[in-house]
Each structure stands twice: as C-alpha cells, then as structure tokens.
N, C-alpha and C positions, 0 to 999 in steps of 0.2 A: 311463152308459157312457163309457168311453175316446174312442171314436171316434165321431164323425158325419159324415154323409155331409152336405157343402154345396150342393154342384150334379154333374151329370151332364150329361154335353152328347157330344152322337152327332154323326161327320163320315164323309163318305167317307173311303175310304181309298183316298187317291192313288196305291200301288203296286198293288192288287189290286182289277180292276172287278168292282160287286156286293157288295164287304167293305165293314164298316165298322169305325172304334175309337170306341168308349166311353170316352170320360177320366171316370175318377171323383177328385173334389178330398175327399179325407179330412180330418177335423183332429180332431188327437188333443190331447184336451183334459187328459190326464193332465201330472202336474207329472214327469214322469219317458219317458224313451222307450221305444216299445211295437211291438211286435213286428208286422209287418204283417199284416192281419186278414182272414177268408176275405170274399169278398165275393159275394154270392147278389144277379144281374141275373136281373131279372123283363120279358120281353116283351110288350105288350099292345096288343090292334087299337084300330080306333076306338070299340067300345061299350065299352071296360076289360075286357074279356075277357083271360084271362092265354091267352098263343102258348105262352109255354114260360119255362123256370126254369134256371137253372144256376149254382151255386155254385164260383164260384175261389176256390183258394186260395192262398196266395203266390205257391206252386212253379207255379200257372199262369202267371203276369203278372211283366212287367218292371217292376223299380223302377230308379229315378234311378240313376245308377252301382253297377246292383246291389245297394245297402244293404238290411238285413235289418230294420231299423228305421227308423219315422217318430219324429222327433225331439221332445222336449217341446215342447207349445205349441204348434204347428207347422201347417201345411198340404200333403200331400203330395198328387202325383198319380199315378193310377195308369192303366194304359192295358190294356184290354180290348180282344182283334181276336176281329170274327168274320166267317168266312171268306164266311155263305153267312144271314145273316137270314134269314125268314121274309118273303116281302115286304108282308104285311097287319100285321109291326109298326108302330105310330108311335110308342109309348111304351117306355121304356124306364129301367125303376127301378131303381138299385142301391140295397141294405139291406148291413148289417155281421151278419156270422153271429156271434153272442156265442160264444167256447170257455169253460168251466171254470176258465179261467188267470185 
C-alpha cells in the first residue's frame, strides 16, 4: 500500500470542552504524490470492544495549507475533531481505506 499509518495520538481540544483531535501521521510510501486517503477511526473501551466506526474522507479533514496531496516519501498529518466521544473510549485506531485508484 501507498500509505501507512505511523502513529495516532488523541488530545483535548483546547477550544471545545469534551472534544477531542486525533492527529493521524501518514507516510506515503509511493515514489510519486498521492492523493489524500479516506481514513476509517475505530473507537474501542477497555476490553477492545469496538464504540463505533467512522470513515473520513478528505473532504472531511483539513490538510496543511489545504493541499490535496501528500507529497512523495513524505509524512503528513492529518487532524480528526470530534465534537462529542463516547466517554468509555480509550482506544482509538486509525486504518487507510484502500479506493480502486
């Protein structure tokens, strides 16, 4: 695959109490640049039980000065908010949803 996912690291979110952002760090291992990739955050309690599922896709999330692509070789990061967690998450997995392309 193109992309993998390096780390995921969950913070409050200092403007909205209760929120949080998910930064996911991408690296797009292609020799060429690649279009940024839907990305499917899995919620899960303390026994790994999945809370909930939900697939972004670009047009959800901000990229770096709005660029449409992650650069060859590269590491980009992308920033997931959500408004209102589940509070019996602690875990919190981003996967890359493969398209067709």
């Amino acid at each position: 695959p193109a992309f993998r996912v390096l780390q995921t690291r969950v913070d409050l979110d200092p403007q909205l109490p209760g929120a949080v952002i998910v930064k996911v760090h991408l690296a797009n291992r292609a020799a060429t640049p690649r279009p940024y990739p839907a990305i499917q955050l899995t919620l899960t309690d303390r026994e790994g039980g999945t809370i909930g599922k939900r697939t972004y896709t670009p047009e959800d999330y901000a990229t770096v000065a709005n660029v449409s692509e992650v650069p060859a070789d590269s590491v980009a990061v992308v920033s997931l908010h959500l408004a209102g967690p589940d509070e019996r998450a602690v875990g919190y997995e981003a996967t890359i949803v493969e398209t067709g392309t």
